[in-house]
C-alpha positions in Angstrom: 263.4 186.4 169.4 261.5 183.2 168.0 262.8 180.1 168.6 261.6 176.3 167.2 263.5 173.7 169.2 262.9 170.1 167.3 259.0 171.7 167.5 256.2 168.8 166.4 252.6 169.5 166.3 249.7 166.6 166.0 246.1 167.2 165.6 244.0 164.4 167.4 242.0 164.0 163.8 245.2 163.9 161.6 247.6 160.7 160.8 250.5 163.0 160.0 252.1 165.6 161.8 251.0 169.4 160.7 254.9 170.2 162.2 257.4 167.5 162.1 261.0 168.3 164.1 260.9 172.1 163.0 264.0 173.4 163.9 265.2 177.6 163.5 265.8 180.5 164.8 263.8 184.1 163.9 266.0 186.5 165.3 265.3 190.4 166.7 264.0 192.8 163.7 264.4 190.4 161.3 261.1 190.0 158.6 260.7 186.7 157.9 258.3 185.4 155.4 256.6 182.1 155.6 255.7 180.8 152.2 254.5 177.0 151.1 251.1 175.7 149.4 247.8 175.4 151.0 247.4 173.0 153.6 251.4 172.6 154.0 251.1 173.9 158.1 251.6 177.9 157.8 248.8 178.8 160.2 250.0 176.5 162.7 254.0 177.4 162.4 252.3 181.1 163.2 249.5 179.8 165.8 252.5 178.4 168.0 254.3 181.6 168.3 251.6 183.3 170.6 250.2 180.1 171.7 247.3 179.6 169.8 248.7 176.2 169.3 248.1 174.4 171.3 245.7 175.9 173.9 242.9 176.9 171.8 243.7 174.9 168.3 244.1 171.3 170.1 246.3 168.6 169.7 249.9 168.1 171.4 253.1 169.9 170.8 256.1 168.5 171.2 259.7 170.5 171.8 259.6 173.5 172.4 258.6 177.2 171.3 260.2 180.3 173.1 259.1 183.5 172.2 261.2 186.9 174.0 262.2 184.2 176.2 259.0 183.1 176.9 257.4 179.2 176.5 254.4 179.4 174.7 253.2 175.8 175.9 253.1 177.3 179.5 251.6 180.8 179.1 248.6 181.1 176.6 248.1 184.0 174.1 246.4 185.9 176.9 249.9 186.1 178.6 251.5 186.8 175.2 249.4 189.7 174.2 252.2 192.1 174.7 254.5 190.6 173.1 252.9 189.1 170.3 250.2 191.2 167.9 248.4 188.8 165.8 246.7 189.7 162.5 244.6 186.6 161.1 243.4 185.7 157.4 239.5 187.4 157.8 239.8 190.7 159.9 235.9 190.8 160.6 236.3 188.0 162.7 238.6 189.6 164.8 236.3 192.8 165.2 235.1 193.5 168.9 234.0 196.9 168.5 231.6 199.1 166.3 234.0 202.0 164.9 237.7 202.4 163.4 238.9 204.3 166.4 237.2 202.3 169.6 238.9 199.0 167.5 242.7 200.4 167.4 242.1 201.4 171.2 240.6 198.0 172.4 243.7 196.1 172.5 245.6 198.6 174.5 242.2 199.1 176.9 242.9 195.7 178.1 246.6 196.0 178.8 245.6 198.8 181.0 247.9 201.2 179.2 247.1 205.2 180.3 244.4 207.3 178.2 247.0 209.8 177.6 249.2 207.1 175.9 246.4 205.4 174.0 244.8 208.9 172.8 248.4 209.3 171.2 249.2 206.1 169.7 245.4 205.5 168.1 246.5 209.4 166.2 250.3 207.6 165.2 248.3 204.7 163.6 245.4 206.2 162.1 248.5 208.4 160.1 250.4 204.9 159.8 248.0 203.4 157.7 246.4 205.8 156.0 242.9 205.7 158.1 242.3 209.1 159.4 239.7 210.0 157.5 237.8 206.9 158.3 238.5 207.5 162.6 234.9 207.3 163.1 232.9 205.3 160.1 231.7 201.8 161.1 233.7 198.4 160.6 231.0 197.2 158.8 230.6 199.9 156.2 234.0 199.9 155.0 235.7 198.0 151.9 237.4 194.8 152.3 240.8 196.0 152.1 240.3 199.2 154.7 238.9 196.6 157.2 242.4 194.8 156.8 244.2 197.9 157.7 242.2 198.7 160.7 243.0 194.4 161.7 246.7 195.6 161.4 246.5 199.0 163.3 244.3 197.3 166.5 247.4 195.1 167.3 249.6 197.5 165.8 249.0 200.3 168.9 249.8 197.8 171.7 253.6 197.9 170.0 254.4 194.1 170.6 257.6 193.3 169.8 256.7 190.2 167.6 253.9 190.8 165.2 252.8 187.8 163.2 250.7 188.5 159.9 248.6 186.1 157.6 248.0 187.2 154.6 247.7 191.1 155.3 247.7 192.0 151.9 245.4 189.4 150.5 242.3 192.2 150.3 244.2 195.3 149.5 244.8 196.7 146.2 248.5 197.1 145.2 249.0 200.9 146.1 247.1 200.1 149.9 249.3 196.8 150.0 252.5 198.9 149.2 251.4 201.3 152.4 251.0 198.6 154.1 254.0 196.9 153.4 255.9 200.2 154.0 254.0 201.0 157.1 255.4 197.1 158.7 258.9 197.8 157.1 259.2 200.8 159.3 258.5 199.0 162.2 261.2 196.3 161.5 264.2 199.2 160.6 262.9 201.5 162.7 261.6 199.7 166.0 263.6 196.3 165.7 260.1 194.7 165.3 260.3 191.3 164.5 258.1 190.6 161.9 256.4 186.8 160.9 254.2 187.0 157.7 252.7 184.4 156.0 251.2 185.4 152.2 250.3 183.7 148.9 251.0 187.3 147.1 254.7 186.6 147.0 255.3 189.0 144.1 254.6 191.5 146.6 256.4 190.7 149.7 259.4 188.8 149.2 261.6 192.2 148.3 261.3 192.9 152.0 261.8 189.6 153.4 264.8 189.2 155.4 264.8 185.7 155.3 262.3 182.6 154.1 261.0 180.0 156.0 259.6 177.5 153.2 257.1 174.3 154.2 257.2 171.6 151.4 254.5 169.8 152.5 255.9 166.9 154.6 255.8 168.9 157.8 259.4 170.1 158.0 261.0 173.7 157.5 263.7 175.2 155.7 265.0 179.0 156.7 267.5 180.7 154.6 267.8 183.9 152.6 264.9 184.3 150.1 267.3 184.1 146.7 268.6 180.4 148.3 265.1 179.4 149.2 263.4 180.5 146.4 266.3 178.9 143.7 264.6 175.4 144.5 261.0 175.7 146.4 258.0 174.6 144.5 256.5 177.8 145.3 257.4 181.2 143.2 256.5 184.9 142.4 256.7 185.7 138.8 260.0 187.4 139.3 262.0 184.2 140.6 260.7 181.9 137.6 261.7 184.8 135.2 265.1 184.5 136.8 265.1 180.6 136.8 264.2 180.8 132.7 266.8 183.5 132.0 269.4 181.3 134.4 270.4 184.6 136.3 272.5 184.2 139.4 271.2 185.3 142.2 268.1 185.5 141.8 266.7 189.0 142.0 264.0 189.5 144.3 263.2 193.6 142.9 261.8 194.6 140.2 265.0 197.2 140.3 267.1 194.5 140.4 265.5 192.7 137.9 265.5 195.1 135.5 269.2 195.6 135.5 270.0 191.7 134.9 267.2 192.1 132.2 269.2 193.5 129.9 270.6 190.9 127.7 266.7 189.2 127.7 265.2 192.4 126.7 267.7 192.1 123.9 267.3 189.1 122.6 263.2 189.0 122.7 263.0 192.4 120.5 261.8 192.2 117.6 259.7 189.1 118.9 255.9 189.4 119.4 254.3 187.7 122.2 252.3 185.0 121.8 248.5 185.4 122.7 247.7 184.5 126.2 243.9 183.5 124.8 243.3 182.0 121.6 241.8 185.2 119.4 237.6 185.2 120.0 235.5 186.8 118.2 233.1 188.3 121.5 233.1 191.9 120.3 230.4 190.4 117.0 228.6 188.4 119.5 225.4 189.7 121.1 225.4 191.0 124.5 224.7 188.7 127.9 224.2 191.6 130.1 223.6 195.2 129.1 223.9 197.6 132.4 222.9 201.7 131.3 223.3 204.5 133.8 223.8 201.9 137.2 224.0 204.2 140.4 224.5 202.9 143.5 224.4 205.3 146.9 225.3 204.3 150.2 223.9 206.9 152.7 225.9 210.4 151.3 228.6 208.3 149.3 228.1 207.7 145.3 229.6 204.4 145.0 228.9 203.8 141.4 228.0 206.9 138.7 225.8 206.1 136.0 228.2 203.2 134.8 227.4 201.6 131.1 228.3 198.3 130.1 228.1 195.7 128.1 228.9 191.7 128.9 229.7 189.5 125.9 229.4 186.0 125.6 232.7 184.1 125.7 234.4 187.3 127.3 236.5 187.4 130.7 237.0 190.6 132.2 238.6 191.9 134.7 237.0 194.8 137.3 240.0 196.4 139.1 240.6 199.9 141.0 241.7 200.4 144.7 239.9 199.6 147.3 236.2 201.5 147.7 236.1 202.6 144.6 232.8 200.8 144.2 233.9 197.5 142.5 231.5 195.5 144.5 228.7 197.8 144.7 228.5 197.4 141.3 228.9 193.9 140.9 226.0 193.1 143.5 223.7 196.0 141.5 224.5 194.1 138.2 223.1 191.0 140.5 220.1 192.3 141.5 220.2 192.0 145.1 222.1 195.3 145.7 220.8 198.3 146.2 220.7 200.6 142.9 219.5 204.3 143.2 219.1 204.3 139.0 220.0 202.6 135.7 218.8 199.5 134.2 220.2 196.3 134.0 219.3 193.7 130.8 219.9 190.0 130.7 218.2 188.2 128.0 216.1 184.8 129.1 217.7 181.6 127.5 214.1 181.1 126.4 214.8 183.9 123.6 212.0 186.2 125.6 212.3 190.1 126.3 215.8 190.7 128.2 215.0 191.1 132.1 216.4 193.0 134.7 217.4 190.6 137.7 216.7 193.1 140.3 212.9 192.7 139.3 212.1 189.1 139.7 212.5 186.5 142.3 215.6 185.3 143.9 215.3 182.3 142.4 214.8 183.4 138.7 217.6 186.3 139.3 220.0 182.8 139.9 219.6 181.2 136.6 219.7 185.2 135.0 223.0 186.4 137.1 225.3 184.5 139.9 227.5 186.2 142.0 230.4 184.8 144.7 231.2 187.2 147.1 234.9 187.8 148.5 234.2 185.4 151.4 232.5 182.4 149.4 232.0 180.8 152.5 229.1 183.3 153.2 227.0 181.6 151.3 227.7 177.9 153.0 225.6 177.6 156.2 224.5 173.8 156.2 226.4 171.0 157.8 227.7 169.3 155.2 229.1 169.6 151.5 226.5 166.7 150.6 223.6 169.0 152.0 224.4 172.1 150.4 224.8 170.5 147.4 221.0 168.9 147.5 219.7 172.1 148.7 221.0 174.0 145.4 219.8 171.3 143.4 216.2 171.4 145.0 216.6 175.5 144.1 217.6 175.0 140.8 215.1 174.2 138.1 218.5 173.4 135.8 219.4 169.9 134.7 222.7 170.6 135.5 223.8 168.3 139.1 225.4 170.4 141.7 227.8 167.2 142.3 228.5 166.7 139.3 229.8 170.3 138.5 231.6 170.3 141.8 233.6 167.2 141.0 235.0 169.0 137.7 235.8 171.6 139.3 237.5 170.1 142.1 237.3 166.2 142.3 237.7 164.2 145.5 235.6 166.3 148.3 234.4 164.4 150.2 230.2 164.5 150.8 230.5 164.5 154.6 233.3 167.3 155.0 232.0 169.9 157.2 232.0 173.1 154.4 234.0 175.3 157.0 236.7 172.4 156.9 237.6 173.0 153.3 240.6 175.1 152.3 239.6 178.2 150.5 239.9 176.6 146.8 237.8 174.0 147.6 235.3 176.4 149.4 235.6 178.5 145.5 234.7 175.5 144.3 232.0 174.5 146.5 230.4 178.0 146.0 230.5 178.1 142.2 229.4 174.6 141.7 226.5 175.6 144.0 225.6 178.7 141.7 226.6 177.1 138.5 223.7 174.4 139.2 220.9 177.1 138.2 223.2 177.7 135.0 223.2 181.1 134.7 225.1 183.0 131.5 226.5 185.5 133.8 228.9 185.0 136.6 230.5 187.5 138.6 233.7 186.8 141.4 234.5 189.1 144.1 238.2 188.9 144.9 238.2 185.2 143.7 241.9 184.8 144.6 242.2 185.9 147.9 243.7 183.2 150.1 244.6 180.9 146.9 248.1 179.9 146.5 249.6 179.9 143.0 248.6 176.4 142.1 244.9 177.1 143.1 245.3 180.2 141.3 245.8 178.1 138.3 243.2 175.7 138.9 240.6 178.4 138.7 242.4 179.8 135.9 241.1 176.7 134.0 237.7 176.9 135.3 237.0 180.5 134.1 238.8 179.4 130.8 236.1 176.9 130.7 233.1 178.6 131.5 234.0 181.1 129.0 234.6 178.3 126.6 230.9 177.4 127.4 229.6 180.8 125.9 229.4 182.6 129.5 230.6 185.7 130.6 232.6 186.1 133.6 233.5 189.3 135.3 236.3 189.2 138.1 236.7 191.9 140.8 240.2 191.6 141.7 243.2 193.1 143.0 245.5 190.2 141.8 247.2 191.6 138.8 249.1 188.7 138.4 246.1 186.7 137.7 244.7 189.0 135.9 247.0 189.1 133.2 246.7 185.3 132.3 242.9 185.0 132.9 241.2 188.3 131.1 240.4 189.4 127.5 239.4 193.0 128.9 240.4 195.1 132.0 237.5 197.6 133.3 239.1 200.2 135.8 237.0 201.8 138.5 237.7 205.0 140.2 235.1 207.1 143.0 232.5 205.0 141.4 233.2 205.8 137.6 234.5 203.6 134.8 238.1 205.3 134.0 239.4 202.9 132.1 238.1 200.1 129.4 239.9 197.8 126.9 241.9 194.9 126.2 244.0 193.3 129.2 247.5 194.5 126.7 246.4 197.9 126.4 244.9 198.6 130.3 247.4 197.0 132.5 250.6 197.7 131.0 250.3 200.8 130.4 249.3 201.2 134.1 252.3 201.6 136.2 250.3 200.1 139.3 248.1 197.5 137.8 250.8 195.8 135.6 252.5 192.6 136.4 256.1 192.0 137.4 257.0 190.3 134.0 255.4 193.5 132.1 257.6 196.2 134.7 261.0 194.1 134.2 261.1 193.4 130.5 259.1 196.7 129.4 258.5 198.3 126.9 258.3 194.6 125.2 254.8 193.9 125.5 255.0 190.9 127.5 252.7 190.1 130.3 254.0 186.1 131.6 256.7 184.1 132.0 255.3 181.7 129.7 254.7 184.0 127.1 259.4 184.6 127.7 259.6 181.1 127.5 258.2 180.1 124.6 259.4 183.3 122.8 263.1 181.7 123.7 262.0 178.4 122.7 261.1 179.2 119.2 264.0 181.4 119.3 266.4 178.0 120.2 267.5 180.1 123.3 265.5 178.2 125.6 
């Protein structure tokens, strides 16, 4: 169905090839995921399959690309569209129309396919993916992760016989994800859909994958069955370096089939405690950073947060986590100040030692140095020309000491000051954003969705970064769907539900005892309370089985 024949892209700008002599063959109903770090050429191994590269990216291609039989280098995506239903990284910016339902008919209005046919297969999705109650809301009002869905549906109705996904889970909380995932599944068994997918998320997808292509870095590609690929590629879910520690062959790539080589492990780490994830603090003694009472947020008819109480400690990481609209960053922006909040009070005291003050009540400015916030698409907040300019324009807002630069280049060194800020790959654009907020040095910082579109190596990165700033006597809160991340970052796990707080304690306690929210390494090896694969290995280490 998809075919790379010696395939080598060059951007005019680059010195290295993006694709060097990619050669392999996708075949019919076959779901085939494309994994490798950031920057490696992913976007543009799926940008040549409907044409996008080269006829709207730029530079040459060289060999060829055949899609259904079809060269992409002589027919543009416009002559691909039935074939090939694209699905990119930011669904917003591939919105055309105002409402869930005129979207998942757009596509299908300009193939000129019969209202009879269309009226029928908008009904078949909206069921699909879970979105009939949401038919006729706006794009704009909906959550991040719903928005995805609707992305997926609008290509989804034109039934192409390729469809190429990047990063379709990336916004969607694990239940919505596993719908999702489902949902696309069908189409492959089902529909012989051939399926191209791209994701960072790896714990979730790779049980479905038929077979990996994996990009290294140097421009080439290697295709083979996900337990081969995976035995040896840089990049990992948790379940493959649990397997590589425990030396199982194959590889497992379930959690059901994990769990029944887990057997002997499970058996040799009881009776073993874990060791701590985060050196033991102290928070709960120390004196609140934020104190929220009785927060209430309303959208038009819809509560999205219910009289929430809370209370931020110095030092502290926690994680905010529920599925998607159930009013995680409603309240985030309310504890902010610049979002809407129908009642409650929210407290910060003034690093002056003066009376604690509610950000929603003063200047933007002061709010800054009181409470930051990054929203789920950092780049939001970037609209100058260059990475030198916004970084002067956040010092000339700040009244802090603190040099924009000079937090940027500990957080991620090497950027340079005349990169355009939409050229930066998203961990450098995290990095950007938070040095940017971090200049007015405020004791409160709040991420939306701070992983989203970070490979695992990034993910670490800012692992270290909120380590850090906690270090520093801060508190940082993280929305985030990323349970994986979760599990080695936080020191409590808040759960959110129709706008309420369900759910509040230590990371230990919350997540594992949460069939959805808890991480592969917790689901394989339970009911030992481990969380990591570091936290296996070293218990085998000290045990001299490692």
């Amino acid at each position: 169905m998809i075919t790379f024949d010696q395939v080598t892209v060059q951007y005019d700008d680059t010195t290295e090839p993006a694709l060097r002599d990619v050669d392999l063959t996708v075949e019919e109903g076959e779901l085939c995921l494309v994994v490798g770090h950031t920057g490696v050429g992913k976007s543009t191994l799926l940008g040549a399959v409907n044409g996008l590269v080269p006829h709207f990216t730029g530079g040459t291609l060289y060999g060829r690309v055949t899609v259904d039989g079809r060269d992409t280098a002589h027919h543009p995506p416009r002559e691909l569209a039935d074939v090939v239903g694209v699905v990119g990284q930011d669904p917003v910016d591939g919105f055309v129309t105002d409402t869930v339902e005129e979207e998942l008919a757009y596509a299908m209005e300009q193939l000129a396919i019969p209202p009879a046919t269309m009226r029928k297969r908008v009904e078949e999705t909206l069921d699909l993916l879970g979105l009939a109650d949401l038919r006729h809301r706006a794009l704009y009002e909906l959550s991040g992760g719903q928005q995805q869905r609707v992305a997926i549906g609008s290509v989804l109705t034109a039934h192409p016989r390729v469809l190429v996904l990047d990063e379709p889970t990336s916004a969607l909380d694990p239940t919505a994800a596993e719908e999702v995932l489902a949902a696309v599944t069908r189409l492959v068994h089902d529909l012989g859909v051939t399926v191209l997918m791209a994701e960072h998320r790896l714990e979730r997808v790779v049980q479905y994958a038929d077979r990996v292509i994996h990009l290294p870095g140097d421009g080439h590609a290697r295709i083979g069955f996900p337990s081969d690929i995976l035995s040896t590629s840089t990049i990992a879910p948790p379940i493959v370096e649990l397997g590589r520690v425990a030396g199982w062959s194959p590889l497992p790539m379930s959690v059901r089939d994990a769990r029944r080589a887990a057997a002997p492990l499970r058996t040799a780490l009881s009776g073993r405690a874990p060791e701590p994830l985060r050196a033991a603090g102290t928070t709960e003694e120390r004196p609140p950073l934020l104190t929220a009472r009785g927060v209430t947020v309303v959208h038009g008819d819809v509560a999205a947060v219910r009289k929430v109480d809370l209370a931020l400690r110095a030092g502290e990481v926690t994680a905010l986590m529920g599925r998607n609209g159930s009013g995680k960053s409603s309240l985030l922006w309310a504890l902010q100040g610049s979002g809407p909040r129908r009642a409650g009070t929210v407290k910060v005291p003034d690093t002056d030692g003066g009376r604690p003050t509610d950000p929603h009540e003063v200047p933007a400015a002061r709010a800054r140095r009181l409470v930051c916030l990054v929203p789920q698409t950092p780049a939001d907040l970037l609209y100058l020309e260059s990475v030198k300019q916004e970084l002067d324009q956040a010092d000339a807002e700040s009244e802090s000491t603190a040099a924009a630069r000079a937090i940027l280049d500990r957080l991620a060194p090497g950027i340079d000051d005349a990169t355009h800020p939409r050229d930066l790959s998203e961990g450098q654009k995290l990095s950007l954003v938070l040095a940017i907020q971090l200049s007015a040095a405020p004791r409160v910082i709040l991420l939306d969705e701070p992983t989203r579109g970070l490979d695992y190596r990034a993910k670490t990165h800012l692992l270290g970064i909120v380590a850090d700033l906690a270090a520093e006597g801060r508190t940082v809160v993280i929305s985030t769907h990323d349970v994986e991340f979760a599990a080695r970052a936080v020191d409590r796990v808040l759960v959110m539900a129709e706008g309420d707080l369900v759910a509040d304690g230590p990371t230990e306690d919350v997540i594992v005892a949460s069939p959805v929210f808890a991480p592969q390494t917790a689901k394989i090896l339970a009911p030992l309370p481990y969380l990591t694969v570091s936290q296996v290995e070293a218990a085998l280490t000290a045990g001299g089985e490692g």
